[in-house]
TORKOL-4160 file (C-alpha; in steps of 0.2 Angstrom, whole numbers, padded with zeros to 4 digits, m for minus):
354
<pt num="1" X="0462" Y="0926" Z="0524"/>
<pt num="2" X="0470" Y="0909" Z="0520"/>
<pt num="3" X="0466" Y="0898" Z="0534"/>
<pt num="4" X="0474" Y="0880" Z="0538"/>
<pt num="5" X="0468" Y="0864" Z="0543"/>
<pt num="6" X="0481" Y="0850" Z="0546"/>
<pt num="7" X="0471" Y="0835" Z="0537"/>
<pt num="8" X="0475" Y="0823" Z="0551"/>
<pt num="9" X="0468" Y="0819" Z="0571"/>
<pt num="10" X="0448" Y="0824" Z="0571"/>
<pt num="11" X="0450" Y="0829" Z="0552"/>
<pt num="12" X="0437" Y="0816" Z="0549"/>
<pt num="13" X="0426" Y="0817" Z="0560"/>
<pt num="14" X="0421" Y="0838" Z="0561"/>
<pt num="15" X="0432" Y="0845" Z="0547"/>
<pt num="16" X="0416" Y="0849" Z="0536"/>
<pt num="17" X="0409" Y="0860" Z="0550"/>
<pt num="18" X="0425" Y="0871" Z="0553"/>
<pt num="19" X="0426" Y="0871" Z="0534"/>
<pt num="20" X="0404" Y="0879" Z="0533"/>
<pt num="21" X="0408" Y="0890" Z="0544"/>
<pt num="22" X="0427" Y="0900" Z="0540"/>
<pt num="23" X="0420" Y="0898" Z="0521"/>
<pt num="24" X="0405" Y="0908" Z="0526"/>
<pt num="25" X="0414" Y="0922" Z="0531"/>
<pt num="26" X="0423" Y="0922" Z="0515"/>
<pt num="27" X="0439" Y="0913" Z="0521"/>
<pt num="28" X="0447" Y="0900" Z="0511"/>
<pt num="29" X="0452" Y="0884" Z="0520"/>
<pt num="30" X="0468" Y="0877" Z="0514"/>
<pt num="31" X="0471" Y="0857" Z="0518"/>
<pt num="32" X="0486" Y="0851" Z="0522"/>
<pt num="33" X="0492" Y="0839" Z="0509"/>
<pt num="34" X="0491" Y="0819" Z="0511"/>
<pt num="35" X="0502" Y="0809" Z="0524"/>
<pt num="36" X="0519" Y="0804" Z="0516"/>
<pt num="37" X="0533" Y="0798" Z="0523"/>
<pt num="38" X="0543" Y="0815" Z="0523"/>
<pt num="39" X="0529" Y="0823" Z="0530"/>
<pt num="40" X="0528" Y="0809" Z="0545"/>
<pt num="41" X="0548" Y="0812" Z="0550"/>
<pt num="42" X="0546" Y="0831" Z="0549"/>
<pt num="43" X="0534" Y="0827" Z="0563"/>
<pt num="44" X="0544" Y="0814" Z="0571"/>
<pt num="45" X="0558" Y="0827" Z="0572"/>
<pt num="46" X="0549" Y="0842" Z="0580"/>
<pt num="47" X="0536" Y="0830" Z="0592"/>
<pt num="48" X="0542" Y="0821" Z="0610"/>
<pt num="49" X="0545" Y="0802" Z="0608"/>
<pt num="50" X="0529" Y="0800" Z="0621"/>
<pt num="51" X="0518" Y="0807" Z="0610"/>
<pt num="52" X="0508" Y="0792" Z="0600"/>
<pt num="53" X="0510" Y="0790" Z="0580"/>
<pt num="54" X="0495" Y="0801" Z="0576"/>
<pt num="55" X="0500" Y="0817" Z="0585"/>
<pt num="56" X="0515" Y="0813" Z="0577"/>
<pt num="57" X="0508" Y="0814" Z="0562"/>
<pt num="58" X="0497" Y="0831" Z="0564"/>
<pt num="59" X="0515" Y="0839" Z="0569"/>
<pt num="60" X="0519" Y="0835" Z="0551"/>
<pt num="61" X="0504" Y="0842" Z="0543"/>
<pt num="62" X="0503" Y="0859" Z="0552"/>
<pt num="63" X="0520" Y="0860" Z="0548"/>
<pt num="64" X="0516" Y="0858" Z="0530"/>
<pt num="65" X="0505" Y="0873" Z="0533"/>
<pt num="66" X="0519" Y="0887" Z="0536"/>
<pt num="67" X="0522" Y="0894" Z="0523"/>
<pt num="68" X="0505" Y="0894" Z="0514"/>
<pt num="69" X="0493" Y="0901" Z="0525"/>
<pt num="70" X="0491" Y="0917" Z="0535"/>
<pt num="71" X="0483" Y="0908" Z="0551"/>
<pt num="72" X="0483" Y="0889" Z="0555"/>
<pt num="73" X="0466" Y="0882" Z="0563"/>
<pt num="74" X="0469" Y="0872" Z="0577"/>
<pt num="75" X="0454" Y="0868" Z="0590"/>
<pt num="76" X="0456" Y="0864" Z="0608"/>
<pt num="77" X="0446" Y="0847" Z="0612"/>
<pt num="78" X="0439" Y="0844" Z="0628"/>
<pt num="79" X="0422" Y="0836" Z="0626"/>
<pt num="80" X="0412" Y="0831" Z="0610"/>
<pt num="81" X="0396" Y="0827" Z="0619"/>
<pt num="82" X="0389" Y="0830" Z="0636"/>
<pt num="83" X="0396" Y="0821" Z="0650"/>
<pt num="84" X="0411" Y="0812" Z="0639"/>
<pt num="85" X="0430" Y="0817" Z="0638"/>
<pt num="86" X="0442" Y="0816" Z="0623"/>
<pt num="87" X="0460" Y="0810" Z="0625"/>
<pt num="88" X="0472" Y="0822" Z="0634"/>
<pt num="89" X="0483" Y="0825" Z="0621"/>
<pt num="90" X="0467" Y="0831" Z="0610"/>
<pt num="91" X="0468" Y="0847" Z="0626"/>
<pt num="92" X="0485" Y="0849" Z="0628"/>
<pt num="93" X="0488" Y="0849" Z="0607"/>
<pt num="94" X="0488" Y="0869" Z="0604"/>
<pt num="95" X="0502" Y="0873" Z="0619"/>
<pt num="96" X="0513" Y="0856" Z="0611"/>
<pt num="97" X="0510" Y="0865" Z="0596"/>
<pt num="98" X="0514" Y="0883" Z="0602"/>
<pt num="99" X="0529" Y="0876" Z="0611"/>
<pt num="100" X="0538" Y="0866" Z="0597"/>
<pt num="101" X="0533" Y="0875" Z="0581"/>
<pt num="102" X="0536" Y="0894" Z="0583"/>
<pt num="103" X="0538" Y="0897" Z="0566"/>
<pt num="104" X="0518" Y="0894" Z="0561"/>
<pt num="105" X="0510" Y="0909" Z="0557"/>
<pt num="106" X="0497" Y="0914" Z="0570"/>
<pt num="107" X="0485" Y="0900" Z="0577"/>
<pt num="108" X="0467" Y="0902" Z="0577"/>
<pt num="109" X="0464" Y="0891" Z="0596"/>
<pt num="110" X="0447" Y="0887" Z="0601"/>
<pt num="111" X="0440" Y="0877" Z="0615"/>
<pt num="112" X="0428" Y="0865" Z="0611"/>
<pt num="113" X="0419" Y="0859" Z="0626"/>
<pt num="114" X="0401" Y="0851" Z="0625"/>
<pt num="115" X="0402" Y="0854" Z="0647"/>
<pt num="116" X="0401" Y="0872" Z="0643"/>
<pt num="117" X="0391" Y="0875" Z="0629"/>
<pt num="118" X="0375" Y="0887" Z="0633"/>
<pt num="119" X="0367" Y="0882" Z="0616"/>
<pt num="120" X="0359" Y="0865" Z="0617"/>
<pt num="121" X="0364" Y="0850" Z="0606"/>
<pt num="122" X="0378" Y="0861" Z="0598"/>
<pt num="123" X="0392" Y="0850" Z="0607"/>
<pt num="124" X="0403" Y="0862" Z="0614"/>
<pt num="125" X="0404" Y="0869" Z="0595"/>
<pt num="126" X="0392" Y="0884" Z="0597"/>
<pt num="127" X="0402" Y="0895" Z="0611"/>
<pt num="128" X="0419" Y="0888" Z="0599"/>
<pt num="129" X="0412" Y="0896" Z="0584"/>
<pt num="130" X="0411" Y="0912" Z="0593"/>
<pt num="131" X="0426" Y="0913" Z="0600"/>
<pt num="132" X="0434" Y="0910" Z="0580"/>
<pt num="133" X="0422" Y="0923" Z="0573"/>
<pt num="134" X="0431" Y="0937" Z="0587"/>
<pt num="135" X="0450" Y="0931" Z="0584"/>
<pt num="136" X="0446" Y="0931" Z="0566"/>
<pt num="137" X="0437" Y="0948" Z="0568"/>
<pt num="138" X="0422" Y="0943" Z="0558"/>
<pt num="139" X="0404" Y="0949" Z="0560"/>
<pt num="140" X="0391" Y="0953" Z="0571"/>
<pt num="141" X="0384" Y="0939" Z="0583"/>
<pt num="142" X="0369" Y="0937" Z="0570"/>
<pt num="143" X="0382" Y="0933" Z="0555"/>
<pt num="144" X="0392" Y="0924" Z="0568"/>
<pt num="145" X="0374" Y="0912" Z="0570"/>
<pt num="146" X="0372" Y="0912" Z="0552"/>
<pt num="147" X="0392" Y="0904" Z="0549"/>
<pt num="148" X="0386" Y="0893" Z="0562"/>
<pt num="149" X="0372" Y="0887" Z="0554"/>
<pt num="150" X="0380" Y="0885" Z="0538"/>
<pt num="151" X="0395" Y="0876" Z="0549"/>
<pt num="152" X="0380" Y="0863" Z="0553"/>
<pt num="153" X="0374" Y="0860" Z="0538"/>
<pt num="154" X="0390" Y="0855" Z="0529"/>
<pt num="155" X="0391" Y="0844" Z="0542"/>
<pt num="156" X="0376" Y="0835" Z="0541"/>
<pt num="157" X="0376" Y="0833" Z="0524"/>
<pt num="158" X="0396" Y="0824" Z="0525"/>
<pt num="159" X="0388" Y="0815" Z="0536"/>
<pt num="160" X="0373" Y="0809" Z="0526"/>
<pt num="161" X="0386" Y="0803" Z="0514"/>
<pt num="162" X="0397" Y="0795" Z="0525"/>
<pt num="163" X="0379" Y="0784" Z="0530"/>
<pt num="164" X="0376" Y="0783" Z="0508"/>
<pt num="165" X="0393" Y="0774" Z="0507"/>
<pt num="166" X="0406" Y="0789" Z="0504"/>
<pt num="167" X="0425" Y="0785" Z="0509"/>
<pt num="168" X="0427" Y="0800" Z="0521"/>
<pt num="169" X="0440" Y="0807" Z="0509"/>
<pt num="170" X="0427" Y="0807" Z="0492"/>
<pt num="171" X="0415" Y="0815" Z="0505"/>
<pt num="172" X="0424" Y="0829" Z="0510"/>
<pt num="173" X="0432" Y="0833" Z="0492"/>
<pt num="174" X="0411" Y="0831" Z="0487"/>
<pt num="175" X="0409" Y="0846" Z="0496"/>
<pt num="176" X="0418" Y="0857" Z="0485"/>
<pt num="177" X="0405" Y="0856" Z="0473"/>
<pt num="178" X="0389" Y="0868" Z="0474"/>
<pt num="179" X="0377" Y="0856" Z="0466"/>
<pt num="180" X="0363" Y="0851" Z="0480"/>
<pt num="181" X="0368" Y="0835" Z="0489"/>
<pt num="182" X="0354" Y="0824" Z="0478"/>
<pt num="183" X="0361" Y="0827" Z="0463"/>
<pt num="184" X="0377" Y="0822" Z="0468"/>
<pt num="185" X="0371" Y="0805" Z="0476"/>
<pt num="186" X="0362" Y="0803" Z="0458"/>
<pt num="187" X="0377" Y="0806" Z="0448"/>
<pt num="188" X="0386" Y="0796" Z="0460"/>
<pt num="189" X="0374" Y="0778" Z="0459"/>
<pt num="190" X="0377" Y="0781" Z="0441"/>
<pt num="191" X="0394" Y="0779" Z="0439"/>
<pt num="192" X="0401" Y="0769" Z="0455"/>
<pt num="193" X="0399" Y="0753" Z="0444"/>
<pt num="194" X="0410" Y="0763" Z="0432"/>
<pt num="195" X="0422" Y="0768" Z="0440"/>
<pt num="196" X="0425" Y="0756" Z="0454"/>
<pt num="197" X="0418" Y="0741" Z="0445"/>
<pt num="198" X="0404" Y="0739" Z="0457"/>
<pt num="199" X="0418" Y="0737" Z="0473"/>
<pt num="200" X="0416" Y="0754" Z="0481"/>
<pt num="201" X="0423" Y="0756" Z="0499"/>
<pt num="202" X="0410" Y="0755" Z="0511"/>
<pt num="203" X="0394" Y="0756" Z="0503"/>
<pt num="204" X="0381" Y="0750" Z="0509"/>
<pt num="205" X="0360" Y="0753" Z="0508"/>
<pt num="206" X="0349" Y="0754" Z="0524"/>
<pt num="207" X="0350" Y="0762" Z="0540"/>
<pt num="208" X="0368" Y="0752" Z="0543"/>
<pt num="209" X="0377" Y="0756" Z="0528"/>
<pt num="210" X="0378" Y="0737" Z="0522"/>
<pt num="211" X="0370" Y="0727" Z="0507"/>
<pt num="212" X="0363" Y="0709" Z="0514"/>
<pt num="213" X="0365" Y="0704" Z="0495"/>
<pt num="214" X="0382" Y="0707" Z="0491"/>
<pt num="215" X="0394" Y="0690" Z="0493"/>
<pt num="216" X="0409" Y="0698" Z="0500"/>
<pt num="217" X="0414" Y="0694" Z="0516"/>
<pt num="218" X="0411" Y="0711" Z="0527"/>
<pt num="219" X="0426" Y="0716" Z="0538"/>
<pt num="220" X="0423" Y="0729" Z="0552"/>
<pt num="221" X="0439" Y="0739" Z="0552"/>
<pt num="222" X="0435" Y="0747" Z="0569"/>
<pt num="223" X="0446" Y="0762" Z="0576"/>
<pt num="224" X="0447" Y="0782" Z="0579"/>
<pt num="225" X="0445" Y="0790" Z="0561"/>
<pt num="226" X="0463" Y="0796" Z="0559"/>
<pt num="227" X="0470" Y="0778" Z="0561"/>
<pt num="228" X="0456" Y="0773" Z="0548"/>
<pt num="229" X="0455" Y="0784" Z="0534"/>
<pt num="230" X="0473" Y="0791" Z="0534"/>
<pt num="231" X="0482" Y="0777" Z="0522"/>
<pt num="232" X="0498" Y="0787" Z="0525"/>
<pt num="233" X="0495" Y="0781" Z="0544"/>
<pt num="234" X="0489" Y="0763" Z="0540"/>
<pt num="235" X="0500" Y="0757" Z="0523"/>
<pt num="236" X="0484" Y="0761" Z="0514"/>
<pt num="237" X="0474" Y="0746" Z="0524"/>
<pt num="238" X="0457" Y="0749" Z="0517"/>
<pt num="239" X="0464" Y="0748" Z="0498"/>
<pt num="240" X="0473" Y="0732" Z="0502"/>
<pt num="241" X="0456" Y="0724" Z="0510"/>
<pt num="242" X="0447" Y="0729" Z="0494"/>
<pt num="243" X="0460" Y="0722" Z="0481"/>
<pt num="244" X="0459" Y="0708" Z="0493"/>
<pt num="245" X="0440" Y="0707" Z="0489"/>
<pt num="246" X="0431" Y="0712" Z="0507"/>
<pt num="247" X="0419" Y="0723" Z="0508"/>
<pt num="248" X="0425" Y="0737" Z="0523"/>
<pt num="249" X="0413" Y="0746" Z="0536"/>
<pt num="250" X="0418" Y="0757" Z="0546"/>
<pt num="251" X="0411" Y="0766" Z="0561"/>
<pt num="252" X="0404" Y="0779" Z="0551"/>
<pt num="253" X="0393" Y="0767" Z="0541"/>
<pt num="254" X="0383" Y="0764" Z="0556"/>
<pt num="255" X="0370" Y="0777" Z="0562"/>
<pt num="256" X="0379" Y="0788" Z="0579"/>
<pt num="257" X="0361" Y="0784" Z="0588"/>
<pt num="258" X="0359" Y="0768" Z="0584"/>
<pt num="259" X="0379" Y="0764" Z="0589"/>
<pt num="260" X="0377" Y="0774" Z="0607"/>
<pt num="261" X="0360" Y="0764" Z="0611"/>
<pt num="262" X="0371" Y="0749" Z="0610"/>
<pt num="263" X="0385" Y="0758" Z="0619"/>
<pt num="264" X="0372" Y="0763" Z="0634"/>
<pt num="265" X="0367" Y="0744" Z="0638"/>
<pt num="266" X="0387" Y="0740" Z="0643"/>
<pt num="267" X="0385" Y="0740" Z="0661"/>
<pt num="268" X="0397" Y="0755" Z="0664"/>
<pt num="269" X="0396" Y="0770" Z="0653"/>
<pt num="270" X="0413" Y="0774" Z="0642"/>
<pt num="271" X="0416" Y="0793" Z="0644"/>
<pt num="272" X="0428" Y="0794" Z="0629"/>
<pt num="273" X="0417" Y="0802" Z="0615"/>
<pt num="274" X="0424" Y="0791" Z="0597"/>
<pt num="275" X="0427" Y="0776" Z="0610"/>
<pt num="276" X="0409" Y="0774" Z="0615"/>
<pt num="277" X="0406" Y="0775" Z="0598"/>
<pt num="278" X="0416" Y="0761" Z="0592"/>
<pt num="279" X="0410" Y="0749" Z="0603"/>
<pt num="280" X="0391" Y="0752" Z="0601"/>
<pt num="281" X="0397" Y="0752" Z="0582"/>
<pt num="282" X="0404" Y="0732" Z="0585"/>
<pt num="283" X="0388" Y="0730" Z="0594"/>
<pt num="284" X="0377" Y="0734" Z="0584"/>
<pt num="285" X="0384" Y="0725" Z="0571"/>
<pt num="286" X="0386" Y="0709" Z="0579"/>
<pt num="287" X="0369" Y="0710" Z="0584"/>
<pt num="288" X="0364" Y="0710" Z="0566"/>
<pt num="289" X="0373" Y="0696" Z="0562"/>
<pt num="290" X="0383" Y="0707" Z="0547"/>
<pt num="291" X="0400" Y="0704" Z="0552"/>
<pt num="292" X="0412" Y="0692" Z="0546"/>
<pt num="293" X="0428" Y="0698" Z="0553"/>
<pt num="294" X="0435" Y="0714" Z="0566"/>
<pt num="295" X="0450" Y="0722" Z="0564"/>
<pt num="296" X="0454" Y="0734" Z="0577"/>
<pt num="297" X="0465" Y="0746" Z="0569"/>
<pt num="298" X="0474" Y="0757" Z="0586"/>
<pt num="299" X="0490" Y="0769" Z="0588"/>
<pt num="300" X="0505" Y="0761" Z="0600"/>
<pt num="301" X="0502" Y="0770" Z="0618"/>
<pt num="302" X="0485" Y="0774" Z="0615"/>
<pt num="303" X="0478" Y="0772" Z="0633"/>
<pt num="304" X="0457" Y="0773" Z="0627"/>
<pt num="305" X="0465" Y="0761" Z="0612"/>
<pt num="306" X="0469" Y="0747" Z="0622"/>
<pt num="307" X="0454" Y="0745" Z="0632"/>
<pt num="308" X="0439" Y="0748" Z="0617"/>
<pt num="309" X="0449" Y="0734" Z="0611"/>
<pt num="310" X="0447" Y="0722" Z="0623"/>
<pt num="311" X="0430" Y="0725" Z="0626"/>
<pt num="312" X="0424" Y="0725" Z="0608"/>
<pt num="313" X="0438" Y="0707" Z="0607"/>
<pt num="314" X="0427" Y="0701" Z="0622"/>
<pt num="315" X="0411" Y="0700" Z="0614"/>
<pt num="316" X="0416" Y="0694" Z="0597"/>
<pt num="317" X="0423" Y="0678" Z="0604"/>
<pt num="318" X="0409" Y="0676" Z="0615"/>
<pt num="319" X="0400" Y="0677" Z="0598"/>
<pt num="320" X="0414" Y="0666" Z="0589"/>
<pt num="321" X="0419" Y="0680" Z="0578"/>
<pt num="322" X="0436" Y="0682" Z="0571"/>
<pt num="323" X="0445" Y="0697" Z="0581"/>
<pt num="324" X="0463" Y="0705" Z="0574"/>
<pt num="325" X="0472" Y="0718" Z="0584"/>
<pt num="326" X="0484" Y="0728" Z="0573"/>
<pt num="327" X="0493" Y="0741" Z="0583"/>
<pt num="328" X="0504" Y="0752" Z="0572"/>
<pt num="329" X="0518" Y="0765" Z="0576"/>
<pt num="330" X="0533" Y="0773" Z="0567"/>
<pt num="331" X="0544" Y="0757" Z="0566"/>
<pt num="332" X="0531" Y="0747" Z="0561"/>
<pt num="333" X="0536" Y="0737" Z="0546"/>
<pt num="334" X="0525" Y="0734" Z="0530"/>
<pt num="335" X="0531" Y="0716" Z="0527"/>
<pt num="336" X="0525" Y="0711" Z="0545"/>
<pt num="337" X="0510" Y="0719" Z="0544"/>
<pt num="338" X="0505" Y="0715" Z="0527"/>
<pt num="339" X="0506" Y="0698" Z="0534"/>
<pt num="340" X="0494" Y="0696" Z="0547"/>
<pt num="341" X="0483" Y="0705" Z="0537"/>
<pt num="342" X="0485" Y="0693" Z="0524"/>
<pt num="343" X="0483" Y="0680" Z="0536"/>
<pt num="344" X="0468" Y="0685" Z="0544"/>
<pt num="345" X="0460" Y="0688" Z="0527"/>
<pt num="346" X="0463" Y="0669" Z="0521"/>
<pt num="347" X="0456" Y="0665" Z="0537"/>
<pt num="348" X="0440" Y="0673" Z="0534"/>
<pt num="349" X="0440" Y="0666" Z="0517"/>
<pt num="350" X="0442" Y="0648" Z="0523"/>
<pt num="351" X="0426" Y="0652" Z="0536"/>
<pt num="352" X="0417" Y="0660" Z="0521"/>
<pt num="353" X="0406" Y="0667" Z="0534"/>
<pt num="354" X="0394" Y="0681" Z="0525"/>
């Protein structure tokens, strides 16, 4: 069976997982193609004007699905970790989807919710999994356990890429090939310096991510992977910082237990899962003295948005480091927001702090 995956919302963050698992049982995944500008209005046109630019933007991709898939993918996120919630829109995603795109081919909808989840440390994922493998009408529960495990693996070894340096987008496009995960971090020290002249998004040694040795100026670009990684969604921000000679770390970079034992000294808890995070990301940065600049990169309307922001801009002006809030929707213009960035940039220059 052809199954689709609209490459936009948590796409980034356990794509590789849903991807180890369908592929176990034999089904190919099919990804939506990048975000273009067509594909943003065809969203526009069949979303509500509440909804925020990025669930705009998944309307567009599972609508470039129709006509090339037999079933589209399309979880049901309630909670990624114990005793943390995702944004409601996340829940309410499948009905929208149901409600406004009839003419999808049939939708694969799981809940994914940690709260419920008999298996321990599976994150909601594991009672998820089965309930694919019966709509599906794959297997027996022991090759359901064994798609399951292969789901985990692909995951962890994305994200041992992600902490090696990797874009998210090379990462998940390295997992096509079948060579072991050593060989391709061999191959790919080897030729970085070729192909990217030694400037390669992100990369980083150590358990951080980042090089104390390279000259750059290090900018956090801080915000929920689909506002990050989707140049479509953010005029191609994390090129433009590159050309503009700034090395980029993202949250990813940063180890999650070393980020949520910063998050867990704030003195009250965030119960959004990517919000806690971001901020025990900032933290732990600032604590190690590795940032020159943050931008905090946030959809217009995005309620969980607006206060990580604050609380991440609080403490980098307690600590007298440069804070930027660029907050983008469908009439944002690329002039204006060039600018800032620009701006801010030159700025950081002029400090040549790091």
């Amino acid at each position: 069976m052809r199954v689709g995956y609209p490459r936009a919302l948590l796409y980034y963050h356990c794509f590789p997982f849903w991807k180890g698992f369908l592929e176990h049982f034999g089904h190919q995944v099919c990804v939506s193609g990048q975000t273009t500008k067509k594909l943003l209005e065809s969203g526009i046109e069949k979303t509500v004007g509440e909804a925020c630019l990025p669930v705009k933007i998944f309307f567009g991709h599972a609508l470039a699905l129709k006509d090339s898939v037999d079933a589209v993918f399309l979880p049901r996120l309630v909670s990624l970790e114990q005793k943390t919630y995702i944004c409601p829109k996340f829940m309410g995603l499948p009905s929208m989807i149901r409600a406004s795109l009839p003419e999808l081919p049939p939708l694969i909808e799981v809940e994914v919710d940690a709260r419920k989840d008999g298996l321990r440390g599976s994150n909601g994922l594991w009672r998820a999994a089965c309930d694919a493998a019966v709509q599906l009408g794959d297997g027996s529960a022991r090759q359901t356990k064994a798609a399951f495990h292969a789901g985990q693996s692909m995951q962890k070894e994305y994200e041992q890429m992600l902490l090696a340096g990797l874009d998210p987008n090379q990462a998940i496009a390295s997992l096509d090939c079948r060579d072991s995960w050593d060989n391709r971090e061999r191959d790919r020290q080897r030729s970085s310096g070729r192909r990217n002249g030694g400037k390669a998004e992100g990369r980083g040694t150590g358990e951080s991510g980042l090089s104390s040795n390279m000259p750059k100026p290090n900018i956090l670009l801080l915000g929920h992977p689909y506002n990050v990684h989707d140049g479509g969604f953010n005029l191609g921000l994390k090129t433009r910082l590159s050309g503009m000679h700034f090395r980029v770390t993202t949250m990813e970079s940063v180890p999650a237990r070393n980020a949520l034992y910063e998050a867990d000294k704030l003195s009250k808890a965030i119960f959004w899962s990517l919000g806690r995070r971001m901020v025990g990301t900032a933290m732990h940065l600032f604590a190690a003295e590795q940032v020159a600049g943050v931008m905090h990169l946030a959809a217009f309307g995005c309620g969980p948005d607006s206060m990580i922001g604050e609380v991440v801009e609080r403490e980098a002006r307690r600590l007298s480091i440069p804070f930027i809030s660029l907050v983008l929707d469908e009439h944002t213009g690329e002039a204006g927001f060039l600018t800032r960035v620009e701006a801010f940039g030159e700025m950081l220059t002029r400090r040549g702090r790091l």
